[in-house]
C-alpha positions as CSV (number, residue, x, y, z in Angstrom):
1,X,0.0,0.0,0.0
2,X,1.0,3.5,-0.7
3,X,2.4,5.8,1.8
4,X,0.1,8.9,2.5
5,X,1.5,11.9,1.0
6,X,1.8,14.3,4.1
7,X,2.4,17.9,3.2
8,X,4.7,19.9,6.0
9,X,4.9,23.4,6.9
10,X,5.4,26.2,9.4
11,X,5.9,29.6,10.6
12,X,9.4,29.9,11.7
13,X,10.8,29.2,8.1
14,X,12.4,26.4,6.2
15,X,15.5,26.1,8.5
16,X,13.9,25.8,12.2
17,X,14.2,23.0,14.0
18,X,10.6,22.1,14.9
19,X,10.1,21.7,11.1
20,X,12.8,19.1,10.6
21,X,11.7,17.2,13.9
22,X,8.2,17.4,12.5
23,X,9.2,15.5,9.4
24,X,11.6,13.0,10.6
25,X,8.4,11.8,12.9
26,X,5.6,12.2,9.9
27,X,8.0,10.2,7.9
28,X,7.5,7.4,9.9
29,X,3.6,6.7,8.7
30,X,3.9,8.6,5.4
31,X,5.5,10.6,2.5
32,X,6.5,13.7,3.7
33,X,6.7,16.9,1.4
34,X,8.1,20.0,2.7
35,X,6.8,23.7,1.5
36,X,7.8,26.2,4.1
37,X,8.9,29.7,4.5
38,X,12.1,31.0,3.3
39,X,12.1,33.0,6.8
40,X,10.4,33.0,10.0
41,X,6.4,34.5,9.6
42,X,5.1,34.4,12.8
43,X,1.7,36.2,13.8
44,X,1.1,36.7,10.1
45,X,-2.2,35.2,10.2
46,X,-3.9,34.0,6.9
47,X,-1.9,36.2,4.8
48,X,-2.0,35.8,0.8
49,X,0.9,37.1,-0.9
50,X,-1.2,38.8,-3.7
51,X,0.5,41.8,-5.1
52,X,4.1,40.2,-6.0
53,X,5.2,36.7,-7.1
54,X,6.2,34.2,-5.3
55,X,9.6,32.3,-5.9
56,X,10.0,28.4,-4.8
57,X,13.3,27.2,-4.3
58,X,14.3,23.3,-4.3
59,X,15.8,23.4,-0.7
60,X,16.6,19.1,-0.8
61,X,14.9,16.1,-1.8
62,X,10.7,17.1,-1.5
63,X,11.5,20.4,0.2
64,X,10.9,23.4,-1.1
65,X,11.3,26.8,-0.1
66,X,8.9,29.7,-0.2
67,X,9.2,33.5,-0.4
68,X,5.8,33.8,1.3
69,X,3.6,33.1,3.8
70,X,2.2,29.7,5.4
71,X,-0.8,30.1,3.2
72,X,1.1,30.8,-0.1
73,X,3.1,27.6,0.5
74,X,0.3,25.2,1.1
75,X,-1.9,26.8,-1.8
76,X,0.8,26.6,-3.7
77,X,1.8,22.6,-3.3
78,X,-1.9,21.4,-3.1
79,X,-3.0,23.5,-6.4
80,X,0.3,23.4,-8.4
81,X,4.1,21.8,-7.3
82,X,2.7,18.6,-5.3
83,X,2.5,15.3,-7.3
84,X,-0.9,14.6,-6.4
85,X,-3.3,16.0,-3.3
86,X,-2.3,15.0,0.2
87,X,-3.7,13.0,2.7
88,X,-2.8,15.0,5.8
89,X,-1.9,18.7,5.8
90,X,0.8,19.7,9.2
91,X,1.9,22.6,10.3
92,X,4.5,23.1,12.8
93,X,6.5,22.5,15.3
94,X,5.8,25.8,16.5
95,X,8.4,26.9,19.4
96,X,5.3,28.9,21.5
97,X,1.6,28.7,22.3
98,X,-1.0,28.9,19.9
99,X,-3.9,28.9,22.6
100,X,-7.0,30.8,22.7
101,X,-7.2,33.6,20.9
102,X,-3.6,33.8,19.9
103,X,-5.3,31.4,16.8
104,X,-6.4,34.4,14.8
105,X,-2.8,35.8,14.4
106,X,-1.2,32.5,14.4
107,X,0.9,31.4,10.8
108,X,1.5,28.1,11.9
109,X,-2.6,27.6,12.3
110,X,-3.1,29.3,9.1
111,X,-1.0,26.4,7.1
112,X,-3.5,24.3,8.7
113,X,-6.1,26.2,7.9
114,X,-5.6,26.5,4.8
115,X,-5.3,22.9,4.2
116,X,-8.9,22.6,6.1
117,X,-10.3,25.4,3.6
118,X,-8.8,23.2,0.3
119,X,-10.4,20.5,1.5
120,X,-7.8,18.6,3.3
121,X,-7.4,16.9,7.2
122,X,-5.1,19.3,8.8
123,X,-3.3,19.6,12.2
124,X,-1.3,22.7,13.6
125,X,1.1,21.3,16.6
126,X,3.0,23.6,19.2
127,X,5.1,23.4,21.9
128,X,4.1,26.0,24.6
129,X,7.7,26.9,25.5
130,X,9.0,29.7,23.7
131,X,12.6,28.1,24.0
132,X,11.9,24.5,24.1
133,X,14.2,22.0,25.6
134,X,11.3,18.5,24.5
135,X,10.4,19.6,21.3
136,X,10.9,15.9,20.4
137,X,8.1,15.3,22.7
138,X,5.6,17.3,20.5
139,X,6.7,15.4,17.3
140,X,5.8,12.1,18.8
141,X,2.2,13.8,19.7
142,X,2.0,15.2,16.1
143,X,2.7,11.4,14.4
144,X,0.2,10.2,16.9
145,X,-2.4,12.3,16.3
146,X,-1.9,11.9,12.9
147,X,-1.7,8.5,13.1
148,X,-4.9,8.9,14.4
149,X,-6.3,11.3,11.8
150,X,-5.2,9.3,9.0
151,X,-7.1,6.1,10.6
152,X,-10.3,8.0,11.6
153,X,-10.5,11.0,9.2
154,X,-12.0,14.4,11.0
155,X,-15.5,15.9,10.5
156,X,-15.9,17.9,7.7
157,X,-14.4,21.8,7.7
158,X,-12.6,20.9,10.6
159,X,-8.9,21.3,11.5
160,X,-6.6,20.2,15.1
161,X,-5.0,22.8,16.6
162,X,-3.0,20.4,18.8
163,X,-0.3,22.2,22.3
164,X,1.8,20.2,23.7
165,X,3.6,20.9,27.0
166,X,7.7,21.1,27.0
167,X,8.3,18.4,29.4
168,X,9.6,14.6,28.3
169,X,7.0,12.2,26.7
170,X,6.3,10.2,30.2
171,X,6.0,13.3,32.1
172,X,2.7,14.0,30.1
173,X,-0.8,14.0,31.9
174,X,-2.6,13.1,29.2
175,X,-4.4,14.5,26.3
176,X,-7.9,16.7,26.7
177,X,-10.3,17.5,23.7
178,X,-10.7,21.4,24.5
179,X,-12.0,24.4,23.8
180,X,-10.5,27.6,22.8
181,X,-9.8,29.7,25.4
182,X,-9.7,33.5,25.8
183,X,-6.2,36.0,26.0
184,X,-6.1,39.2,28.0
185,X,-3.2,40.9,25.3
186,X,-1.2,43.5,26.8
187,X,0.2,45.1,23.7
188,X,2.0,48.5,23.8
189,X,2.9,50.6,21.0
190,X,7.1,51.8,21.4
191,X,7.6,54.8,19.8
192,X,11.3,55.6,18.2
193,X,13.4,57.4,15.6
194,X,15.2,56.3,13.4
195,X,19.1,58.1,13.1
196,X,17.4,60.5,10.5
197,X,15.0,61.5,12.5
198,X,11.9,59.8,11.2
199,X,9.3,58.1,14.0
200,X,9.0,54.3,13.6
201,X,7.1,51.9,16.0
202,X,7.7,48.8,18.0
203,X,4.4,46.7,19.0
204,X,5.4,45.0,21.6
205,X,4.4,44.4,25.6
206,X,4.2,41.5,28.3
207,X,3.2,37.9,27.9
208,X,-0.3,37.8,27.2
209,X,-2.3,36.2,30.6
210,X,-5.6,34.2,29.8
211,X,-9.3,33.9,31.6
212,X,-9.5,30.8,34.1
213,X,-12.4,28.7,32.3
214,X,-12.4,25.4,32.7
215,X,-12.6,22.9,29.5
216,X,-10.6,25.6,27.8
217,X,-7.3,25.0,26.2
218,X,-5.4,26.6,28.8
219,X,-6.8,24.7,31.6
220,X,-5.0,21.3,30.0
221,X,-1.9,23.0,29.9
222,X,-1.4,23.6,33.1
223,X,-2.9,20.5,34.1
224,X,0.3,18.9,32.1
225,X,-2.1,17.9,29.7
226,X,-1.8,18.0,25.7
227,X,-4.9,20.0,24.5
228,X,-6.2,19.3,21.5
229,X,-8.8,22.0,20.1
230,X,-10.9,20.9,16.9
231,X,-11.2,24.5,15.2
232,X,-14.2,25.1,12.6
233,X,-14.7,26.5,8.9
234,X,-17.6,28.3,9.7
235,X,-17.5,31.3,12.1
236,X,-21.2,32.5,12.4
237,X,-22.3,33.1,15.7
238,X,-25.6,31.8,15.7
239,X,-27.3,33.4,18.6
240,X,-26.2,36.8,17.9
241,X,-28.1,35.7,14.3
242,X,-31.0,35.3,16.2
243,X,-30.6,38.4,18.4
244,X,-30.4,40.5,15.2
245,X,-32.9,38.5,13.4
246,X,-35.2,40.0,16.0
247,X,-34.1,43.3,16.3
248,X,-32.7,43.8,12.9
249,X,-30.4,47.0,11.5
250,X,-32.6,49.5,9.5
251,X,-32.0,50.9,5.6
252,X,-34.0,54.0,6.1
């Protein structure tokens, strides 16, 4: 039987180590392809590189480099460069939480997301350390859980946006199906000049804290738990629908 084709990506460009560690594990249930970022694009969201081309770059044997974002380098190989669609789409390792809301400005979601959008199973892995010393310990998550997806499939629209604590493999609590959870962001603007004078500006600020909730993503976390958050295509708020379908805006 034929390996599943697994297409690999990330955030933190081509030449991070979470990326290789990703696809050494993956490469032990299928066959991995590599399109990632020629540097690191973190917090760029779902970000389409429309208004310039994109260059690809052959950067070894079924990896391939990418002037662009996460997004550009899974549409990319899944519409055009791959030799046929993928199984499994995975993006990752990413050194750093992707919990809560930090999702919406996540890259290393967005592969995944993408992927989900194309029509594809997808995962997006992290460890929550932003210097990891047991990254190796989310890589063995990511090949289970995608052991796992392979096997089962997911529901339809639907991608895994799978953190992983930074301790060793047997140190781990377990894994909890979650919920996203919500950030309180403490984001300052820095204001500077530049040696000719001009003003330029730093956003910047404290680690982001988070809302006690319980079933939340967070909660497994410190718990010592892997959470594992399904994360849906469709964003409609369906009560506030109704709210407004009661009360609606006016046109005159």
């Amino acid at each position: 039987m034929t390996n599943p084709r697994i297409l690999v990506t990330n955030d933190d460009g081509i030449r991070a180590p979470g990326i290789s560690l990703l696809a050494e594990a993956l490469g032990h249930i299928g066959d991995v392809w590599v399109f990632a970022p020629d540097r690191e694009q973190s917090a760029v969201g779902h970000g389409v590189s429309l208004h310039r081309p994109l260059r690809v770059t052959t950067f070894k044997d079924q990896w391939c480099m990418v002037d662009g974002t996460p997004t550009d380098c899974v549409m990319l190989a899944v519409r055009h460069l791959l030799p046929g669609p993928p199984a499994l789409v995975v993006s990752g390792i990413n050194p750093g939480a992707n919990l809560g809301d930090d999702v919406t400005y996540s890259g290393t979601v967005a592969g995944a997301y993408e992927g989900m959008l194309l029509g594809f199973p997808a995962i997006a892995v992290s460890d929550v350390a932003y210097r990891p010393k047991h990254m190796e310990t989310a890589a063995l998550v990511a090949e289970r859980v995608a052991r796992h997806v392979l096997r089962h499939g997911l529901p339809a629209d639907t991608m895994l946006n799978v953190n992983v604590p930074d301790v060793p493999y047997d140190r781990l609590a377990g894994l909890s199906i979650t919920r996203m959870g919500r950030r309180h962001y403490q984001d300052e603007i820095i204001e500077r000049h530049d040696p000719r004078g001009g003003v330029y500006y730093w956003i910047g600020g404290a680690e982001p804290g988070h809302l006690a909730e319980p079933g939340a993503d967070f909660e497994a976390i410190e718990q010592g738990r892997v959470s594992l958050t399904p994360l849906h295509r469709n964003l409609t708020h369906h009560d506030a629908m109704t709210v407004l379908q009661h009360n609606p805006p006016t046109l005159g």
